[in-house]
N, C-alpha and C positions, 0 to 999 in steps of 0.2 A: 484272837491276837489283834492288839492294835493295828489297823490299817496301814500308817506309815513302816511296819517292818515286812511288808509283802512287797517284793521286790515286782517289777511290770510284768516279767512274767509268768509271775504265781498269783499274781494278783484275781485271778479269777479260777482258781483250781480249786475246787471240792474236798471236803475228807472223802475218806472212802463209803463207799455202799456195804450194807452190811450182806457180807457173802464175795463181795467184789472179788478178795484176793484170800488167798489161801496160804498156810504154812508150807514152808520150805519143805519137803521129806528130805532126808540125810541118811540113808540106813533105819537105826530103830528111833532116830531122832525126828520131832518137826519143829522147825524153828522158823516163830512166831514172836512176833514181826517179823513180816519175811526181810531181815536187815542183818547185814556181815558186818563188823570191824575187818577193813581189810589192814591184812600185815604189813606193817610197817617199822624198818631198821632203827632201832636207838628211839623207837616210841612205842609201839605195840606190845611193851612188857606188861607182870603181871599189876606192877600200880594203876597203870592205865587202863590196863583191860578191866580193873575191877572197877575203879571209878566209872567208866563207860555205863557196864554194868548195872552199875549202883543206880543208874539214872533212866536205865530202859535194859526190856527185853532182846534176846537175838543171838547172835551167835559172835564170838569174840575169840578172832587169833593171833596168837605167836606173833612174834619175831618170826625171820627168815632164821630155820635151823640148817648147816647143811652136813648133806648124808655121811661122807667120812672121817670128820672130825667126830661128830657123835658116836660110830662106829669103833672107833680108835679111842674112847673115852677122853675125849678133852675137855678139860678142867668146866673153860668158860662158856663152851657150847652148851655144854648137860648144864650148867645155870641158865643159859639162856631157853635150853629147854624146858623148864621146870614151871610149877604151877604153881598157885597160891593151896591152900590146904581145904579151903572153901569155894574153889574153882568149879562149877560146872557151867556146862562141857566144857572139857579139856579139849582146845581145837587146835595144833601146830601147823606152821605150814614149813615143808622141807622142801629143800634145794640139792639138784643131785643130776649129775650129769653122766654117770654110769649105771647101767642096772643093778648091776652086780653090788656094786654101796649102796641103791637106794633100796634094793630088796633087803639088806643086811637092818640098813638102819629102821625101818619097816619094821621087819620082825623085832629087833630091840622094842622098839617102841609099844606094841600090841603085847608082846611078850611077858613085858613089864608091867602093863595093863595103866601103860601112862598117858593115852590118848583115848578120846572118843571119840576124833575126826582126823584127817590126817588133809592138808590140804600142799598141790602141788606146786612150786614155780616155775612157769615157761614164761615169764611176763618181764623180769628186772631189766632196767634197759643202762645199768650203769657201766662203762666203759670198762672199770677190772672184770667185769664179768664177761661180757659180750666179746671181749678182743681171745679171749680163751674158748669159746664157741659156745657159754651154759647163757642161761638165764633165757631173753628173748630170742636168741640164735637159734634154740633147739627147736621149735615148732616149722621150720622152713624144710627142714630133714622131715618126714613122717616116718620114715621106720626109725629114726633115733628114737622119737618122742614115742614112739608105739610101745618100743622096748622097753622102753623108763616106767611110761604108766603102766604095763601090763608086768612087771616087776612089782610096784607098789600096790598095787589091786588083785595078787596075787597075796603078798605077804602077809596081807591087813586083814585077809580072814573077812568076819562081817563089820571092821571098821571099817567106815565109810570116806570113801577118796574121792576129793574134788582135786581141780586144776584148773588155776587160772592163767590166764596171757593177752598177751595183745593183738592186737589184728595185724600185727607181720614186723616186721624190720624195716622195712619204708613202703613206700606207695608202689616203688617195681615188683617189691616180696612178700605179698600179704599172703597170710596163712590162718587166719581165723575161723573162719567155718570147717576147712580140713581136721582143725588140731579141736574142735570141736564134736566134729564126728569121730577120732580118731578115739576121744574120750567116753562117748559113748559105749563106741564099740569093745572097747577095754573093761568096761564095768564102771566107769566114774557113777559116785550117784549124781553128779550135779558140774557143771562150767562153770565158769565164770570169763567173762570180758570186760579187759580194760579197755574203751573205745578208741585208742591213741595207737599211732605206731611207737615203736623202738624210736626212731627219729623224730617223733614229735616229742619225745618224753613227756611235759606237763604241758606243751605251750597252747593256747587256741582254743578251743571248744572242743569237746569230746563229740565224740561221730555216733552218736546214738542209733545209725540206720543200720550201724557193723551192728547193733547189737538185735536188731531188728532181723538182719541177714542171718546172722546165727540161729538165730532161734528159728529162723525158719526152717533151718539147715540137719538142727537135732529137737526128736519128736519124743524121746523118749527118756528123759530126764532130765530136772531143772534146768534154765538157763538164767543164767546173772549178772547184769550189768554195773559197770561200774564207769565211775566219770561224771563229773562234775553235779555231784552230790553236795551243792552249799545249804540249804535250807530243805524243812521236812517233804513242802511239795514237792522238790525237787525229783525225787523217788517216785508217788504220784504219779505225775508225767512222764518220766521215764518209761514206766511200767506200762501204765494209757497209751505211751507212742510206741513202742516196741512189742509188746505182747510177752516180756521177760517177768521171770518167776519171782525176784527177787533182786534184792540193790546190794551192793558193796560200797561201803562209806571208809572214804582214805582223808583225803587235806579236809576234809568239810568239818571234820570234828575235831580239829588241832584247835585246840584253848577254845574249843564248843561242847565239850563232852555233855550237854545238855540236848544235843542236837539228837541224842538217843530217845529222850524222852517225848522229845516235838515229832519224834519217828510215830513213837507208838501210839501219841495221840492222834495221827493225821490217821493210820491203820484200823484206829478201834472207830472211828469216824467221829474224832473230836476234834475240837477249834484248838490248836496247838497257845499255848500263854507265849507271854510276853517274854524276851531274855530278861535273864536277872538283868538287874541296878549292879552297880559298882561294886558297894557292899559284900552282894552276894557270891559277885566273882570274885574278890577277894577269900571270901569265907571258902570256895572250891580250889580255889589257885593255894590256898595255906594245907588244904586238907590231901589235894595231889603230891604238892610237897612231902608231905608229913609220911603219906604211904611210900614213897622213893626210899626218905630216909630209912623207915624201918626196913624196908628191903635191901637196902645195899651200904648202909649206914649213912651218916648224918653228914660229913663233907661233900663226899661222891655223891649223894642223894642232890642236897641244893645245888651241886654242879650241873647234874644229870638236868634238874627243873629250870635252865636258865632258858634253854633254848623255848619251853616251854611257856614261859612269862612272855614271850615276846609275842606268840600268840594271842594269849590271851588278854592283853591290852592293849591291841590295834585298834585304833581307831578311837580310842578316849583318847580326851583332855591331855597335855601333857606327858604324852603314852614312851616317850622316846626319852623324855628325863627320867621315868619312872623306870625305864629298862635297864638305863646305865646303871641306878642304884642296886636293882636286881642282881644286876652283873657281877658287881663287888661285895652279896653277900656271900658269908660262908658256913654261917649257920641257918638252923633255923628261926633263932631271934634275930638274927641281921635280915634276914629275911621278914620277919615282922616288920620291925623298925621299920622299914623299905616302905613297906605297904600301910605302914600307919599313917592318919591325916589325910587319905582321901576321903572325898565326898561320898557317903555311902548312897545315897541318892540320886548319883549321877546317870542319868540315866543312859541304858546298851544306846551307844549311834546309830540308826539306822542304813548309814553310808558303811558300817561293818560288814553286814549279815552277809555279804558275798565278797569282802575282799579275802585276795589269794593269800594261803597262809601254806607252808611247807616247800615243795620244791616250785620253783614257778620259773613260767617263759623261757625263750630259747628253745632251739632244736640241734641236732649234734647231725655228722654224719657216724652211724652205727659203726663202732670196733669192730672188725669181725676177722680171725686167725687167715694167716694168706692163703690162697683158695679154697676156701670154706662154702664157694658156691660155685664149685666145677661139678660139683656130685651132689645132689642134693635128695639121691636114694644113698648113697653112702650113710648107713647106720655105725659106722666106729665111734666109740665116745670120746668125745672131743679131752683135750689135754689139757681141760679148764683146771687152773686153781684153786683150789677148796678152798673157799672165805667162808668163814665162818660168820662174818659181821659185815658181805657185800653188798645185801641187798639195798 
């Protein structure tokens, strides 16, 4: 890789040693490069997951499905559940604040023989969710979250159950090494840690040492870090400073789905290439497009990829004229039109490679239902709203 796109401090990181790191175990799965697409709302569908895909190895989930809406068969959920026809593994990750619906939708799921990984959320820190008690609220409870996992890890048979979360609800409520043992103990094959609280949502630097604590914390199957994953070294060093089994990649690959590929280069112990020229991202940004439309048809599809084009032309030339014409496509020849006449040449900015793309900065004080932290062995499951499309 050209020198100018190593940010200062990756500037001196290494690919790997060969034997360094090892594949993730999952059940009967090993997933090599040890690299997640972490789930993400209104972008973690199956066009995205397969483009990711298309460009590297690893493991690649869902949307946030959650438990009683799928249970109750609704319409948009079971779409949202569903897979491409060429999908392997099939990885979802459900949402579920009662045992009793996530065991149900559980067994749906295995039943059906429509997952090959089942992954959990204790992690979402969005306000609908957290003022009803689910998402990041549940891990401060340990017998709520006990019930929950050991419901799902009961149901799934030999599919294998991960769960991810955050290290607490603010800096007075941390719960991450607990809700990592708690996953163990349950049968999880694997954790996961987003290094942030609930109240930090995206802002700041991730706290790489939570993920450092965890793993010291659980010895007996995978630990996974997640958090500011912009570039492939970035993982790397994560992994060198923590002692974690594997990385979870969220905003890092919004309009960088190539950032899979510079994954598995730095993994196999190669010099990761250069970002595409302009051209190229054109030729990915029309081909992402084109996968939405056949999925969801051809209006909703270019609506679906708008938010998407903003990504992917931060930081070029121009990049804010080019969005608005974006904005006012409606097809996918307007969408061409839009993006015809750039420089295919131009070459990726280097002042890109780390700017913030998806939710960014600010911190919240946590929603959480009125005294939801008088009992914090109180196992009742909370009187959360099933969103289907909260996370």
């Amino acid at each position: 890789m050209d020198p100018t796109y190593r940010s200062e401090q990756n500037r001196d990181v290494p690919p790997a040693r060969p034997g360094e790191f090892a594949p993730i175990p999952l059940g009967p799965m090993a997933v090599w490069p040890p690299v997640v697409l972490a789930p993400m709302a209104g972008v973690t569908n199956y066009p995205f997951r397969s483009l990711c895909q298309r460009f590297g190895a690893g493991l690649y989930v869902s949307e946030m499905i959650t438990a009683r809406p799928l249970v109750e068969g609704n319409a948009k959920t079971l779409r949202l559940a569903g897979f491409g026809p060429d999908e392997h593994p099939r990885s979802l990750q459900l949402y579920g604040v009662d045992p009793h619906y996530v065991g149900l939708a559980v067994e749906r799921l295995v039943g059906e023989g429509a997952v090959d990984h089942i992954d959990m959320n204790f992690g979402c820190p969005v306000r609908k969710v957290t003022r009803k008690g689910g998402g990041a609220a549940i891990p401060i409870k340990p017998r709520l979250l006990r019930n929950i996992v050991r419901a799902a890890v009961r149901a799934a048979g030999t599919v294998p159950v991960t769960i991810k979360f955050r290290m607490g609800i603010d800096d007075q409520h941390l719960s991450s090494p607990q809700a990592g043992i708690i996953g163990e103990e349950e049968g999880c094959a694997a954790v996961a840690l987003h290094a942030r609280t609930a109240a930090q949502l995206y802002d700041g630097q991730a706290r790489w040492e939570a993920i450092a604590e965890l793993k010291q914390a659980v010895r007996t199957i995978p630990v996974l870090g997640n958090g500011d994953i912009w570039e492939a070294e970035d993982a790397l060093r994560m992994m060198r400073q923590t002692g974690c089994d594997g990385v979870v990649v969220g905003r890092g690959c919004l309009g960088r789905p190539w950032l899979f590929r510079d994954l598995a280069d730095v993994f196999e112990g190669r010099e990761p290439a250069d970002p595409p020229r302009l051209g190229a991202v054109v030729e990915i940004m029309l081909e992402h497009a084109q996968r939405l439309c056949a999925w969801v048809g051809q209006p909703h599809g270019v609506r679906m990829f708008r938010r998407h084009a903003t990504w992917y032309t931060k930081g070029f030339r121009g990049s804010a004229r080019l969005r608005q014409q974006v904005m006012q496509a409606g097809t996918l020849a307007e969408l061409r039109q839009a993006l015809a006449g750039l420089d295919p040449e131009e070459r990726f900015p280097p002042s890109a490679m780390r700017v913030p793309r998806g939710k960014t900065g600010g911190t919240q004080k946590v929603a959480l239902p009125d005294g939801y932290l008088d009992d914090l062995e109180d196992d009742t499951p909370p009187q959360a709203e099933e969103d289907s499309d909260g996370g």
